[in-house]
Short mmCIF file of the C-alpha atoms (twelve columns), coordinates in Angstrom:
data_MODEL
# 
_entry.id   MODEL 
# 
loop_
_atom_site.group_PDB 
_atom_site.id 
_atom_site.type_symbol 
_atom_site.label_atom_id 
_atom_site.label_alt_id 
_atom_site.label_comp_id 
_atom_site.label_asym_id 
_atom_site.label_seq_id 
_atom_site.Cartn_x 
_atom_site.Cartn_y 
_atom_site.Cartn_z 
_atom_site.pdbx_PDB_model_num 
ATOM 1   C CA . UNK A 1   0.000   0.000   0.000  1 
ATOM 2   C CA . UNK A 2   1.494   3.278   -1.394 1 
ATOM 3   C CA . UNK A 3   1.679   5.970   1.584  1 
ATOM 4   C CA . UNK A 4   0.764   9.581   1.084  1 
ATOM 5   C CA . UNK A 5   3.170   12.521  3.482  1 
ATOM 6   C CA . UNK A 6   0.215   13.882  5.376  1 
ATOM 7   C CA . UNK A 7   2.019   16.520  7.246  1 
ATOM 8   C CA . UNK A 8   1.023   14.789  10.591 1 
ATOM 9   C CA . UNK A 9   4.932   13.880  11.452 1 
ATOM 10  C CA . UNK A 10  7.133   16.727  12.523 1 
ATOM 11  C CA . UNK A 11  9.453   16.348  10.069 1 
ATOM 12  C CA . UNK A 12  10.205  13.730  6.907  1 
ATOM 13  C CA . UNK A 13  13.884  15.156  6.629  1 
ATOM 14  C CA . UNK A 14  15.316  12.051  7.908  1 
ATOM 15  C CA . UNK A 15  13.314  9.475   6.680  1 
ATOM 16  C CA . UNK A 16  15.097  6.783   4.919  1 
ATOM 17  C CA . UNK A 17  13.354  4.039   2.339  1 
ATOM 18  C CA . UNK A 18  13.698  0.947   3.611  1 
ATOM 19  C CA . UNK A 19  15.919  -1.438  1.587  1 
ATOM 20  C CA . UNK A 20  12.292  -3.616  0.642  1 
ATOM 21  C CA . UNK A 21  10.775  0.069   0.052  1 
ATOM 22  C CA . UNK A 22  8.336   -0.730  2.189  1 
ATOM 23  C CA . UNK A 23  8.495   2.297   4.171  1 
ATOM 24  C CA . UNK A 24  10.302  5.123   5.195  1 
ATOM 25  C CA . UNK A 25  11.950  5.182   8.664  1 
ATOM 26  C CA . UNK A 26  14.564  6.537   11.210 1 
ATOM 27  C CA . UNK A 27  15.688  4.317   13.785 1 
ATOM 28  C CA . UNK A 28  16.505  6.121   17.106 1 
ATOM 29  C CA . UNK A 29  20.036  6.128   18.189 1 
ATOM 30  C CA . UNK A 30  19.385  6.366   21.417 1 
ATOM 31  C CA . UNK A 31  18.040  3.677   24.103 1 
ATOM 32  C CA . UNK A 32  14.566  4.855   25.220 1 
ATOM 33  C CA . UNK A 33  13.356  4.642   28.656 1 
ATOM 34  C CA . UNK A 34  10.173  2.493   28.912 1 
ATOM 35  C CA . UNK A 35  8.657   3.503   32.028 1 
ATOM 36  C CA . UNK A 36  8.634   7.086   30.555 1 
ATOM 37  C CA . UNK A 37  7.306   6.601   27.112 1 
ATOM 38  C CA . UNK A 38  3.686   7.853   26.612 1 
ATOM 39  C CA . UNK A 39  1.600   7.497   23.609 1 
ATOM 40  C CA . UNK A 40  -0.004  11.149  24.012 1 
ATOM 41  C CA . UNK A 41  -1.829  10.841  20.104 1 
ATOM 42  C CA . UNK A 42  -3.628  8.180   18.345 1 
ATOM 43  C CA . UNK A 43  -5.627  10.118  15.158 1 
ATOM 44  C CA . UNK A 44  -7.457  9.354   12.029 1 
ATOM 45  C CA . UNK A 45  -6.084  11.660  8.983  1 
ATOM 46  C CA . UNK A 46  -7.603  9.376   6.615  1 
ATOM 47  C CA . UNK A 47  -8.829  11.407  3.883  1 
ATOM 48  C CA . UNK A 48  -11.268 10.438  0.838  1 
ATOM 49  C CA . UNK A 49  -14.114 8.290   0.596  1 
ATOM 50  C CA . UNK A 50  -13.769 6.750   3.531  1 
ATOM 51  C CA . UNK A 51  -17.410 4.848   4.733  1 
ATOM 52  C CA . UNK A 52  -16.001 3.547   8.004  1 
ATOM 53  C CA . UNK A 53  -18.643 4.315   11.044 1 
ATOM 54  C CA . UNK A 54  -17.444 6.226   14.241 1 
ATOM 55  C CA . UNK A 55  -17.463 3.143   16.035 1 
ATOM 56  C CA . UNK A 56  -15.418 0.962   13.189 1 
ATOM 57  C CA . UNK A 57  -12.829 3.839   13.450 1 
ATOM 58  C CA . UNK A 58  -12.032 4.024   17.006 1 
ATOM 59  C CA . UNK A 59  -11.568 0.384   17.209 1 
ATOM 60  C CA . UNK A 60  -9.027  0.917   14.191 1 
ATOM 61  C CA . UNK A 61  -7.280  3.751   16.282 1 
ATOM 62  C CA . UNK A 62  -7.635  1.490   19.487 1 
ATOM 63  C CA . UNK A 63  -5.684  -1.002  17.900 1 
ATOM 64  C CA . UNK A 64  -3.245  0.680   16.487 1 
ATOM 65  C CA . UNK A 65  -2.341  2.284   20.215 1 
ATOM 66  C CA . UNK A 66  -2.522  -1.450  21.636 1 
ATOM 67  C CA . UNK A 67  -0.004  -2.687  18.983 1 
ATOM 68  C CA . UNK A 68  2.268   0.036   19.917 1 
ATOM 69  C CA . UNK A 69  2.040   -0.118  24.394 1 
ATOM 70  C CA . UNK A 70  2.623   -3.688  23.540 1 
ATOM 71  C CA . UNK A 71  6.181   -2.310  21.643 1 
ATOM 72  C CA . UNK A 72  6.438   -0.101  24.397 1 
ATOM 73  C CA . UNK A 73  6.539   -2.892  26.976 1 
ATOM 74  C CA . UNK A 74  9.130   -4.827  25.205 1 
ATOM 75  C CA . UNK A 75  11.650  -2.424  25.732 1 
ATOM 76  C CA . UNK A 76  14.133  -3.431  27.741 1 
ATOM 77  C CA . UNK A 77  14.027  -1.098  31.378 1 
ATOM 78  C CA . UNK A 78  16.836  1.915   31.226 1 
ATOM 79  C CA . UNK A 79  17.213  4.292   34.062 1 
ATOM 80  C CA . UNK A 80  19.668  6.144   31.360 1 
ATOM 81  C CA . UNK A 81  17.448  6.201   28.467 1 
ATOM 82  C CA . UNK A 82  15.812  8.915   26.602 1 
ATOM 83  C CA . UNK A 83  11.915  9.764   27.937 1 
ATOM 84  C CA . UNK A 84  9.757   10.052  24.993 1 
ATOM 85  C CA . UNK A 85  6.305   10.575  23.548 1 
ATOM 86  C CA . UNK A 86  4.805   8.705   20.756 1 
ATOM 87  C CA . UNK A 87  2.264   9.779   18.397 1 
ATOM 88  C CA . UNK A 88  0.321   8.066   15.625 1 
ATOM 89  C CA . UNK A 89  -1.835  8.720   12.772 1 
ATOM 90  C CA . UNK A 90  -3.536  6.356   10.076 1 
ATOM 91  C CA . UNK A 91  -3.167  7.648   6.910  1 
ATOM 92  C CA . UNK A 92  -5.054  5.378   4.893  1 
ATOM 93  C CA . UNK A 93  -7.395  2.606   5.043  1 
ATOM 94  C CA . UNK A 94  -8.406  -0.293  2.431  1 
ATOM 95  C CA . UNK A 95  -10.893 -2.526  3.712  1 
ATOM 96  C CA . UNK A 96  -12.534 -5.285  2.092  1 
ATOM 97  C CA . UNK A 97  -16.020 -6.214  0.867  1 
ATOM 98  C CA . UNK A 98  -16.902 -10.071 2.293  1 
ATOM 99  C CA . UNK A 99  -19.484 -10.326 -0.024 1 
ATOM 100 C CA . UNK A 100 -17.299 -9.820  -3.563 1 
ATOM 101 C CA . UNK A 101 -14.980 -12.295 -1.678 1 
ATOM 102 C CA . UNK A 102 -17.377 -14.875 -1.522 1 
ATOM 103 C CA . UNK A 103 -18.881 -14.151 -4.702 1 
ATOM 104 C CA . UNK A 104 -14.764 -14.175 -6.231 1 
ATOM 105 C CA . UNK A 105 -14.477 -17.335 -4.402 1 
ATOM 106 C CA . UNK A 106 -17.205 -18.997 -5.632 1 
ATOM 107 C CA . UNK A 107 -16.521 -18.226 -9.359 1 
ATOM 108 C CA . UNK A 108 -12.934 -18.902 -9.829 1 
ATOM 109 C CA . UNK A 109 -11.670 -20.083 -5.806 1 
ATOM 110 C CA . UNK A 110 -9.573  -17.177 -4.586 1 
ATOM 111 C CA . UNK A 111 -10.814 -13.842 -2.894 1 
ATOM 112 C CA . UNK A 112 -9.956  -10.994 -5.478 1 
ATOM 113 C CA . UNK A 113 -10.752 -7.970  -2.793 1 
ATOM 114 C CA . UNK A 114 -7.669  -6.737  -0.304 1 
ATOM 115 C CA . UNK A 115 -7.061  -4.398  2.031  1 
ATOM 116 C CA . UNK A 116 -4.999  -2.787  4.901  1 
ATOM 117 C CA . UNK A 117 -3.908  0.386   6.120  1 
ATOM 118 C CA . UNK A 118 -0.595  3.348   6.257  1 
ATOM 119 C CA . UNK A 119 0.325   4.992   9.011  1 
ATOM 120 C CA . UNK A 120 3.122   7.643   10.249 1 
ATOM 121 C CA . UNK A 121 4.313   7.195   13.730 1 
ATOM 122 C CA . UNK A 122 6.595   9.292   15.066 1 
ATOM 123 C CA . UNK A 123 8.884   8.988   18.744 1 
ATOM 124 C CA . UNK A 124 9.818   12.789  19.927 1 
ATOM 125 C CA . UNK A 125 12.353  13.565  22.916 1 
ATOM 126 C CA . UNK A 126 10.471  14.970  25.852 1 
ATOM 127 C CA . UNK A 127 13.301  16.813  26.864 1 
ATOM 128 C CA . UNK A 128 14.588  18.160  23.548 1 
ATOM 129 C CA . UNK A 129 11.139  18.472  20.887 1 
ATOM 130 C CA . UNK A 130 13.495  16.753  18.907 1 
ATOM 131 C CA . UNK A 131 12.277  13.121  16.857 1 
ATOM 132 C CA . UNK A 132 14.202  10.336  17.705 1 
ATOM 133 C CA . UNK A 133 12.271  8.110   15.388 1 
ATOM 134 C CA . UNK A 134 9.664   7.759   12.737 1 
ATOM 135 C CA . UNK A 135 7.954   5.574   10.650 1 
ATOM 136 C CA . UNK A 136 6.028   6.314   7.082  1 
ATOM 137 C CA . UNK A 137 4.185   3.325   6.411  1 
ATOM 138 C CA . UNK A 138 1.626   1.256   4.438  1 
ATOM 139 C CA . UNK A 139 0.936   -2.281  4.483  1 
ATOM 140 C CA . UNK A 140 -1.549  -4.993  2.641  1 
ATOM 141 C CA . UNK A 141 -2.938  -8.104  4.351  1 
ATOM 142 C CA . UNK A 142 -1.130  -11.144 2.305  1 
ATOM 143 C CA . UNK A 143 -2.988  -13.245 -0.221 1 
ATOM 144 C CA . UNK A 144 -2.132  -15.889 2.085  1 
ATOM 145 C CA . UNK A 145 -4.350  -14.310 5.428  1 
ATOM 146 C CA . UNK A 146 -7.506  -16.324 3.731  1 
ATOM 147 C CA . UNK A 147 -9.358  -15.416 7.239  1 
ATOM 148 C CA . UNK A 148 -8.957  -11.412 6.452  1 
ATOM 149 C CA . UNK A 149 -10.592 -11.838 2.908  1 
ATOM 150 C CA . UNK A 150 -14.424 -12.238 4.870  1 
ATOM 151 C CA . UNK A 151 -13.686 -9.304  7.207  1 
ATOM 152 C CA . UNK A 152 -14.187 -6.296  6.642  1 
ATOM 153 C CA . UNK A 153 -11.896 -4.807  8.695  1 
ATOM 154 C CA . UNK A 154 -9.454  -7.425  9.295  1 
ATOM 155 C CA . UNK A 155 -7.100  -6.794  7.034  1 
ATOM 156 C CA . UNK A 156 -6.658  -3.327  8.192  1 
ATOM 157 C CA . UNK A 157 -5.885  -5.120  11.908 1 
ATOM 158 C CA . UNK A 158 -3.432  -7.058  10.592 1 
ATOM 159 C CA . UNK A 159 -1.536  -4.015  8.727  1 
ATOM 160 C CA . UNK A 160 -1.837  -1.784  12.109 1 
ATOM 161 C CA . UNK A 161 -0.103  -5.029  14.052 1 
ATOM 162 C CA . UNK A 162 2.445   -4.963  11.615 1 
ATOM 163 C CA . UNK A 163 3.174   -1.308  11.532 1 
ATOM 164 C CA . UNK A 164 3.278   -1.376  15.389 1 
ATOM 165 C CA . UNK A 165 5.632   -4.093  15.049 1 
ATOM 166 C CA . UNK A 166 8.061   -2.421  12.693 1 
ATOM 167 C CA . UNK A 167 8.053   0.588   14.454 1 
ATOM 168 C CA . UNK A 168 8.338   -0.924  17.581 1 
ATOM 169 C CA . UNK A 169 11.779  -2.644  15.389 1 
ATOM 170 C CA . UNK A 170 13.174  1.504   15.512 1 
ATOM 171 C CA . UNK A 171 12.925  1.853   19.346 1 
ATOM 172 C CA . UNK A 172 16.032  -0.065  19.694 1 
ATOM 173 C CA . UNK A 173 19.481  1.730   19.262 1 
# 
């Protein structure tokens, strides 16, 4: 999934592609102090025809900010490390249409319809304003994920556990 700059990170100097190109990141050089990193934003900037109810999108956000307290947690503890605040944004959304998928299914046995989501994530010194790490993002369920293709908003899950994942990969020096 192709990600759009939507001005929510603080900067995009410093980004670098990822040798897959599938994103653009900075990996903190620093080791980050887990008992003083907050996630202090989780927001939708998804822009377009978007159809997803209130409800449908907090549970998207919700996710998204559980993938990423669950990276937090893995850090190993520091009394030396930097404390930081994390904030989030999905960018973009793809979600699927069950229906098409069992109709695709049924007429030549594979789901055609995929989806998942981008995101920017950004780490930013508490200290110092200054970002320590970021992450410019989007991600598509695989082919293989047969149990996303009859959800609508599974594949989109999946992508944000990824994403959370990978980021959670640039909180380590």
């Amino acid at each position: 999934m192709a990600t759009k700059t939507s001005g929510f990170l603080g900067s995009y100097d410093h980004l670098v592609p990822a040798t897959d190109g599938s994103m653009r990141m900075l990996r903190t050089p620093y080791a980050l102090d887990p008992a003083h990193t907050v996630i202090t934003a989780v927001e939708w900037r998804v822009t377009g025809s978007n159809r997803l109810s209130a409800e449908e999108r907090a549970m998207l956000l919700s996710a998204l900010k559980t993938g990423l307290q669950q990276e937090i947690n893995r850090l190993p503890a520091t009394h030396s490390g930097r404390s930081v605040e994390i904030r989030a944004a999905i960018t973009d959304i793809a979600t699927v249409s069950p229906a098409l998928n069992v109709l695709s299914v049924a007429l030549i046995a594979a789901p055609l319809d995929r989806g998942g989501a981008a995101v920017e994530i950004e780490a930013v010194d508490t200290d110092t304003g200054n970002q320590l790490a970021a992450m410019s993002m989007g991600y598509f369920a695989p082919m293989s994920d047969l149990q996303a293709r009859f959800s609508s908003l599974a594949p989109a899950t999946i992508a944000l556990n990824k994403e959370s994942a990978e980021f959670g990969s640039l909180l380590h020096p």
